[in-house]
MILUMTI-116253 format. One record per residue (C-alpha): residue in three letters; residue number from 1; x, y, z. Coordinates in steps of 0.2 Angstrom, whole numbers. Example, Ala and Ser with C-alpha at 12.3 -4.5 7.8 and 13.67 -1.06 7.14 Angstrom:
<pts>
<pt res="Ala" n="1" X="62" Y="-22" Z="39"/>
<pt res="Ser" n="2" X="68" Y="-5" Z="36"/>
</pts>
This chain:
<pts>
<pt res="Unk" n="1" X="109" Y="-22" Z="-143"/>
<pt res="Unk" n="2" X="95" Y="-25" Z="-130"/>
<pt res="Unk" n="3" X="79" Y="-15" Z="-128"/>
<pt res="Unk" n="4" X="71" Y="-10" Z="-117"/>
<pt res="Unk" n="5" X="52" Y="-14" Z="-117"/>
<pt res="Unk" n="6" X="44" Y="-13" Z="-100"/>
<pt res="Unk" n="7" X="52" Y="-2" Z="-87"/>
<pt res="Unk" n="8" X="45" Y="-10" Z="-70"/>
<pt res="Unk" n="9" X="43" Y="7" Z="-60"/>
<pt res="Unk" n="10" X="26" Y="5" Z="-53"/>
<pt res="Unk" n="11" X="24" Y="-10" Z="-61"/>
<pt res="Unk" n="12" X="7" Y="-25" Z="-53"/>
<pt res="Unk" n="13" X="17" Y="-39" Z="-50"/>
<pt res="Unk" n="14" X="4" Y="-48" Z="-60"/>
<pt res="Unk" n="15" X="6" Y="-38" Z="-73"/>
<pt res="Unk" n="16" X="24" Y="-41" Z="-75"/>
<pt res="Unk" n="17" X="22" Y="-62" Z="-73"/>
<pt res="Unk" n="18" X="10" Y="-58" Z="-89"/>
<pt res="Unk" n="19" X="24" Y="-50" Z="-100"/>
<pt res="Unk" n="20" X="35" Y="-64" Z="-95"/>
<pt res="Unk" n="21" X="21" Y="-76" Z="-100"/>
<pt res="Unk" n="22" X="18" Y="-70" Z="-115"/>
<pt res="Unk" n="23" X="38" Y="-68" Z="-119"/>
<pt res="Unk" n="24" X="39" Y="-84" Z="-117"/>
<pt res="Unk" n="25" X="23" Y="-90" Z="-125"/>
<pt res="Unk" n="26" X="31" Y="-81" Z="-140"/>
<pt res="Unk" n="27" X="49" Y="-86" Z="-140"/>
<pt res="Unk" n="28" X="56" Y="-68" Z="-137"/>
<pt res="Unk" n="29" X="72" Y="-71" Z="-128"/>
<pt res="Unk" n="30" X="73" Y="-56" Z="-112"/>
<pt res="Unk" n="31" X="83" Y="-51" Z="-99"/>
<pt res="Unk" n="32" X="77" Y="-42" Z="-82"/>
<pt res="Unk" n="33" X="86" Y="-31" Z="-73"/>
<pt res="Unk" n="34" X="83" Y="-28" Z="-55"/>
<pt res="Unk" n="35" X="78" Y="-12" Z="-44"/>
<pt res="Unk" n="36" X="92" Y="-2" Z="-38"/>
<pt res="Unk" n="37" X="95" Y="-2" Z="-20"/>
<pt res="Unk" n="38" X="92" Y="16" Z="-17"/>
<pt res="Unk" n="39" X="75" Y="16" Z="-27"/>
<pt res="Unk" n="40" X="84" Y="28" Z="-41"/>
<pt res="Unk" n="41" X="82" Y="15" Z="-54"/>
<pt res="Unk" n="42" X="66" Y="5" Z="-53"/>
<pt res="Unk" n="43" X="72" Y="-13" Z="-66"/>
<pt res="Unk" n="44" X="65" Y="-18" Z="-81"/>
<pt res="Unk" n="45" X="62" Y="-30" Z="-95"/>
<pt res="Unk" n="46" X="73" Y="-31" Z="-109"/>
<pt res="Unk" n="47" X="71" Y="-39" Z="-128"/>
<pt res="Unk" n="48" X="89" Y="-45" Z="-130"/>
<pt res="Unk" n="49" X="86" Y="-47" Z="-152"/>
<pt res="Unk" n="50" X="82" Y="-30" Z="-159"/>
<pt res="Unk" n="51" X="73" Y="-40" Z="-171"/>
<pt res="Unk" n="52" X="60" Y="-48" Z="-159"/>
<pt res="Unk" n="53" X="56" Y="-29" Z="-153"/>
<pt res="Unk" n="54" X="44" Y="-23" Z="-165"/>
<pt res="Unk" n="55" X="32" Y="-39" Z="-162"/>
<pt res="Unk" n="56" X="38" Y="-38" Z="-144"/>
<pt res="Unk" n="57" X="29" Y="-22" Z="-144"/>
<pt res="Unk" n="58" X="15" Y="-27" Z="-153"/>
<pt res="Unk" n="59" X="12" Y="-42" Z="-142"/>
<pt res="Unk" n="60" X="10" Y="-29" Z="-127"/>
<pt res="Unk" n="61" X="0" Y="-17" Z="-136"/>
<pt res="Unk" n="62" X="-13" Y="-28" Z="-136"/>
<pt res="Unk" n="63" X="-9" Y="-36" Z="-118"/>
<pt res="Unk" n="64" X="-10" Y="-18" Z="-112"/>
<pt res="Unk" n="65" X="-27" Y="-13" Z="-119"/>
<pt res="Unk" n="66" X="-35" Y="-29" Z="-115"/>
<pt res="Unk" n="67" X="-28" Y="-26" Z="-97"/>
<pt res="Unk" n="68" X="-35" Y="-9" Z="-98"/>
<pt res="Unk" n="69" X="-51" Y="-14" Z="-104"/>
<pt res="Unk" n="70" X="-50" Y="-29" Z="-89"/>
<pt res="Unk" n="71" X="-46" Y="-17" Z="-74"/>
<pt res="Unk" n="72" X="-58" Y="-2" Z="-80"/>
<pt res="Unk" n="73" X="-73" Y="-15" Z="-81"/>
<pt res="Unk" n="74" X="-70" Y="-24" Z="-62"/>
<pt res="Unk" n="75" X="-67" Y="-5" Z="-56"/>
<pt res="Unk" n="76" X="-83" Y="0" Z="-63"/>
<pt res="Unk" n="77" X="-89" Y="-18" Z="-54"/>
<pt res="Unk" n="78" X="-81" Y="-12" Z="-39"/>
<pt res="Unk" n="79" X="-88" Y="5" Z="-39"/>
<pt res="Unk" n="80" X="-107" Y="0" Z="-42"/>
<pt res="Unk" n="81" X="-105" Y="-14" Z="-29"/>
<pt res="Unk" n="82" X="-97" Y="0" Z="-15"/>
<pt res="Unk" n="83" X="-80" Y="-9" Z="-13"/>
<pt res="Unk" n="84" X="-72" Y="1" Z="-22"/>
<pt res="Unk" n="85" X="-57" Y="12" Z="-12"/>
<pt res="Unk" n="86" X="-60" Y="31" Z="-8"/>
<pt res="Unk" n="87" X="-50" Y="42" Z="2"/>
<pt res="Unk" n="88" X="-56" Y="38" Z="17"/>
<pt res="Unk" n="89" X="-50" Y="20" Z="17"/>
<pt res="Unk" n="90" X="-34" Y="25" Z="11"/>
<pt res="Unk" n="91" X="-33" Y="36" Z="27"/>
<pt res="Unk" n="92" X="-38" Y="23" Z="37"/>
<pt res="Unk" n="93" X="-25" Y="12" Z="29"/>
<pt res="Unk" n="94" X="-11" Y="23" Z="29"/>
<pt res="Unk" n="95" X="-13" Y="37" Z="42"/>
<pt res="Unk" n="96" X="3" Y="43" Z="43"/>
<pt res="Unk" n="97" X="7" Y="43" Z="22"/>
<pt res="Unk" n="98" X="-9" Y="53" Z="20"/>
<pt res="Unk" n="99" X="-6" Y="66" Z="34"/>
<pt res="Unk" n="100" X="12" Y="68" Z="26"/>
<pt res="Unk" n="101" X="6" Y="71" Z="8"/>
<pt res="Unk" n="102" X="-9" Y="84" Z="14"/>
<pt res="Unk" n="103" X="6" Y="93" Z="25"/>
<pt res="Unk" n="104" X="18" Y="93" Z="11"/>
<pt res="Unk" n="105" X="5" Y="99" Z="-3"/>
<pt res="Unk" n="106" X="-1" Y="114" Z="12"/>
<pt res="Unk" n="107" X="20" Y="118" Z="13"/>
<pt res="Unk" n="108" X="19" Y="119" Z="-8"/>
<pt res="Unk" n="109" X="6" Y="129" Z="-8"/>
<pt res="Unk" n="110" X="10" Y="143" Z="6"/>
<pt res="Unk" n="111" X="28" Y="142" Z="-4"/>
<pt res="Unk" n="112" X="18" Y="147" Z="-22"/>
<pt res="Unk" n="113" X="9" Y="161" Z="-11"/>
<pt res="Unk" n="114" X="26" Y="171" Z="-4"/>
<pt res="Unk" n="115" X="29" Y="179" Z="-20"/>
<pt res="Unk" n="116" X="10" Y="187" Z="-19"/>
<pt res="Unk" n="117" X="10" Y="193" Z="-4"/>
<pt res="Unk" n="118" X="32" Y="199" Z="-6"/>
<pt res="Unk" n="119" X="22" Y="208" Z="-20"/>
<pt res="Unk" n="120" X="6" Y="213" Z="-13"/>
<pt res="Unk" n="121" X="15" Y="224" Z="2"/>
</pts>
């Protein structure tokens, strides 16, 4: 019975091409399933052998802490150098998603602070 090893939710696509190369690099066989269409489910990347899994895993163990060690070092790179992002470019970028987040976190809060003040009187 298939496996699932990656579930692509969030997923770089660069990161998904590497765990297809190194599937195939390896000779694992996989199947991918795509996203749904209302965004419930997001697709992954199935091991169809139950007995390719456990080196299937192992293989992206150490994929995902090279990765790791890889993105943490350019961010640093990024960081030291000043292109890194920050908020105010993501506000540049995406005014509207911002404003809607910061609105919706205000509306969360105020809603956490009925019961104290339903209490307080």
């Amino acid at each position: 019975m298939a496996k699932l090893l990656l579930n692509l939710r969030n997923v770089p696509d660069d990161e998904a091409d590497d765990v297809r190369g190194i599937l195939d690099q390896h000779r694992i066989e996989y199947y991918e399933t795509p996203p749904g269409p209302f965004g419930i489910t997001a697709g992954g990347i199935w091991i169809r052998q139950d007995d390719d899994l456990p080196r299937a895993k192992q293989l992206m163990a150490g994929y995902q802490s090279a990765r790791q060690a890889r993105v943490r070092a350019e961010h640093a790179r990024a960081q030291e150098e000043g292109t890194a992002d920050t908020f105010a470019d993501l506000a540049r970028r995406q005014p509207l998603q911002v404003a809607l987040r910061i609105v919706a976190i205000v509306l969360l809060l105020a809603l956490l602070a009925v019961p104290y003040f339903l209490l307080r009187a």
